[in-house]
C-alpha positions as MATLAB code, in Angstrom:
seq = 'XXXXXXXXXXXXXXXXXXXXXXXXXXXXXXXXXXXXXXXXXXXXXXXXXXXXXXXXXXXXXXXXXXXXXXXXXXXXXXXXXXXXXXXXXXXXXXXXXXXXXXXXXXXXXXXXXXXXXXXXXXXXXXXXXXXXXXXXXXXXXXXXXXXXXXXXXXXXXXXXXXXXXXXXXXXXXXXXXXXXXXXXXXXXXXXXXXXXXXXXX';
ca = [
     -27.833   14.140   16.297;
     -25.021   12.789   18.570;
     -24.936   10.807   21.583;
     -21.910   10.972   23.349;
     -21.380    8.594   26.521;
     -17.995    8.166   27.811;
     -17.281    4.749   29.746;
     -14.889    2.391   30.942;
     -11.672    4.019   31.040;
     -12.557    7.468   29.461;
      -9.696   10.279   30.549;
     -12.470   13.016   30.662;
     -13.483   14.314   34.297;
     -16.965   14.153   35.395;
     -16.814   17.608   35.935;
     -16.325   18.696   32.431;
     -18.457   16.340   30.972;
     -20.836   17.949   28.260;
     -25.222   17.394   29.638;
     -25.325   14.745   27.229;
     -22.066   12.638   27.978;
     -22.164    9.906   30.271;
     -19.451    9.714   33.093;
     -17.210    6.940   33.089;
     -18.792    3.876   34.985;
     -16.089    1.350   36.369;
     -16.977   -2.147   35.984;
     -14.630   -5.240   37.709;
     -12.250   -6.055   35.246;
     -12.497   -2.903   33.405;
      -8.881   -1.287   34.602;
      -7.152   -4.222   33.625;
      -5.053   -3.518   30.559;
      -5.057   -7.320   29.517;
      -7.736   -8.565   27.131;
      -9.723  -12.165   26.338;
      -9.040  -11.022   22.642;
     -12.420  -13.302   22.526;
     -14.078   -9.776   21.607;
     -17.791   -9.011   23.009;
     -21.123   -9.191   20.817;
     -22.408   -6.117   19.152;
     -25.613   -6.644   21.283;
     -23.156   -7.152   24.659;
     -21.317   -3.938   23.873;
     -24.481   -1.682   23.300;
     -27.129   -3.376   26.189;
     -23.809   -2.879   28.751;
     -22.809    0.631   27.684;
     -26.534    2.006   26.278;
     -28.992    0.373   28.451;
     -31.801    3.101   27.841;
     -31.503    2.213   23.891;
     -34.037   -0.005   22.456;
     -33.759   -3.656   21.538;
     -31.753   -3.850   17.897;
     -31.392   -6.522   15.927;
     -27.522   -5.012   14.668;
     -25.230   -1.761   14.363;
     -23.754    0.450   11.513;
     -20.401    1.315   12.907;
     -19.285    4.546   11.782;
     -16.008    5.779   13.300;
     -13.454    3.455   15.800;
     -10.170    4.606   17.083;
      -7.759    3.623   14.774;
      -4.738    5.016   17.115;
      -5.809    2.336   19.742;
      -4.713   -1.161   17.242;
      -5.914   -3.065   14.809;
      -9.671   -3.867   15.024;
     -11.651   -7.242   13.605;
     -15.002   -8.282   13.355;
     -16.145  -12.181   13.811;
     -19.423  -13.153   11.938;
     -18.934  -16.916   12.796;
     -18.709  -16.298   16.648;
     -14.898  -16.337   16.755;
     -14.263  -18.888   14.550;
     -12.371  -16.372   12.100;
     -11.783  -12.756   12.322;
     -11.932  -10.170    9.361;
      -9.852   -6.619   10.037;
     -11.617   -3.727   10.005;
     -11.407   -1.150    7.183;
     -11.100    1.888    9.586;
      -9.468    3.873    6.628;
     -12.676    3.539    4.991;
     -15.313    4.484    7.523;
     -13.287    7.014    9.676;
     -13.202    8.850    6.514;
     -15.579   12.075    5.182;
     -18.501    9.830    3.392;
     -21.186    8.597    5.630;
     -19.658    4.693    5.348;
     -19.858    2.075    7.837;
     -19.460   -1.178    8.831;
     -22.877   -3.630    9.345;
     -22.864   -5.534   11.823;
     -25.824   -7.859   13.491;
     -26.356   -8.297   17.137;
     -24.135  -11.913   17.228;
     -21.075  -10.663   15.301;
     -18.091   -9.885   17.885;
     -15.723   -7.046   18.078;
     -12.032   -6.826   19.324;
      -9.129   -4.829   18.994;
      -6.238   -5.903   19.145;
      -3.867   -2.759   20.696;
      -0.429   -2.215   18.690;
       3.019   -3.514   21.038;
       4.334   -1.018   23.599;
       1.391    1.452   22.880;
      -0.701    1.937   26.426;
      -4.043    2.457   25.607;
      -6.428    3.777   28.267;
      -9.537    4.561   26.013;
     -11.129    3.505   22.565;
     -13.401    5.669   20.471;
     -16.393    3.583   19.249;
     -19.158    5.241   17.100;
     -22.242    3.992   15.501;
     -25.729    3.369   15.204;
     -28.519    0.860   15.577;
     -31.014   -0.764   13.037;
     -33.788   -2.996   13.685;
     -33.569   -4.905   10.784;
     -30.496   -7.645   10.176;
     -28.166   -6.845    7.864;
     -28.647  -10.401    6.396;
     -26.151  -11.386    3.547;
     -24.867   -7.691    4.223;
     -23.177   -8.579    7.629;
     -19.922   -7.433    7.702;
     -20.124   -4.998    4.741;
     -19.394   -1.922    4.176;
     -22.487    0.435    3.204;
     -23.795    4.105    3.088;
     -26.085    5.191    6.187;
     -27.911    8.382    6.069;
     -26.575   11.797    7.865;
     -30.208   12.475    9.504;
     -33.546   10.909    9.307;
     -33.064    6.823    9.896;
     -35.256    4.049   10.729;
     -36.615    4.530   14.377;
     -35.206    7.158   14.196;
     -31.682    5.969   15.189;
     -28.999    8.315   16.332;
     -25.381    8.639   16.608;
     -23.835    6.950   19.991;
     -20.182    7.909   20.863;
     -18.226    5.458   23.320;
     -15.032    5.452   24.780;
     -14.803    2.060   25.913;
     -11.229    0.677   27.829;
      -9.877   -2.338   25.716;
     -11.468   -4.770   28.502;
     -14.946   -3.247   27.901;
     -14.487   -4.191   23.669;
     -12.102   -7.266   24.141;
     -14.290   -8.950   27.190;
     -12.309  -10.127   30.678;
      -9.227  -12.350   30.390;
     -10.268  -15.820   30.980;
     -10.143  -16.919   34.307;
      -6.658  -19.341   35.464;
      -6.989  -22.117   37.639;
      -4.008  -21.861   40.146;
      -3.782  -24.726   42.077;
      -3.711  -24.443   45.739;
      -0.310  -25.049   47.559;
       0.127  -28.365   49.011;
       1.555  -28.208   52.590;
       4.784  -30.381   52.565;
       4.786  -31.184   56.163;
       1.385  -32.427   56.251;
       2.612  -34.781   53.071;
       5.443  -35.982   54.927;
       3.389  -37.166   57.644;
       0.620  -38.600   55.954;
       3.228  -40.357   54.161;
       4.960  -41.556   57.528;
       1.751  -42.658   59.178;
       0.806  -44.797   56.048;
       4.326  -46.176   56.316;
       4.077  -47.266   59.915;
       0.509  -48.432   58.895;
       1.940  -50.531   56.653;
       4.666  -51.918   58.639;
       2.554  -52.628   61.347;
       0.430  -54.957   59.375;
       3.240  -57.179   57.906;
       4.691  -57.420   61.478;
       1.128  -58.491   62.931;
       1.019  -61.413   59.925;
       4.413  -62.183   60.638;
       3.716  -62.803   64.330;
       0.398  -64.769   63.426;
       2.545  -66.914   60.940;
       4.900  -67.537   64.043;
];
């Protein structure tokens, strides 16, 4: 069975959403096309877009949007990134990609291609993958542990990548005030040396 829930940046209508689609939820930061490239956690990505699902300890990915750039996975937290063989699990074959709750996602979206929505697809297990993190492996059609179904995303690149990372801008300084602080310490200063010279005299 498939769960299909369309958010962040999904081009369906509300209206025509199938009874077991989501409808697009906006979230600040979300219509941005610009990324952190930082990717999100596999455990950020499915407690902010499947909040109902229980607790997992990882994900089998099983289809992602190859027409939206080239995708990685991180199983050091960012440290190095691996790409991902979408020719291999968007495929006929029942093959996926393990992932645990830490490893990180991103996508990184091909040059002068707008992309307005990414197809993620997978499903949880609540068991880690272990020494099989970032494999590839079979996953059954039907019938999983927990009984563990299907979830269909579209995310917007903002909702995989994570928010750009915030740029201190300095304030303005306001010339004029500059200028006169600078005169009054100035005329502070020339004050004092005539009030020594006068005491000298």
């Amino acid at each position: 069975m498939t769960i299909n829930a369309h958010t962040h940046g999904a081009s369906t209508s509300a209206a025509g959403l199938h009874h077991s689609e989501r409808p697009p939820t906006v979230t600040p930061g979300a219509a941005h096309a610009g990324t952190g490239l930082g990717g999100n956690t596999v455990a950020h990505i499915v407690q902010e877009h499947c909040p109902d699902m229980l607790a997992a300890e990882g994900v089998v990915i099983e289809h992602l949007d190859a027409q939206a750039g080239t995708w990685q996975f991180s199983a050091d937290a960012g440290q190095t990134w691996r790409a991902v063989r979408t020719d291999l699990i968007n495929r006929p074959g029942n093959l996926g990609l393990a992932l645990d709750r830490d490893a990180r996602l991103r996508v990184l979206p091909f040059g002068g291609h707008r992309v307005t929505g990414a197809r993620v697809a997978f499903h949880t297990v609540q068991r880690s993958h272990g020494q099989g993190n970032g494999s590839y492996r079979a996953y059954a059609s039907e019938d999983r542990d927990g009984g563990s179904r299907t979830v269909t995303l579209v995310l917007s690149l903002a909702a995989v990548n994570g928010a750009p990372p915030a740029v201190h801008v300095p304030r303005p300084r306001n010339k004029r005030a500059m200028v006169q602080r600078a005169a009054a310490a100035a005329t502070a200063a020339a004050g004092s040396a005539l009030s020594g010279a006068m005491a000298m005299a």
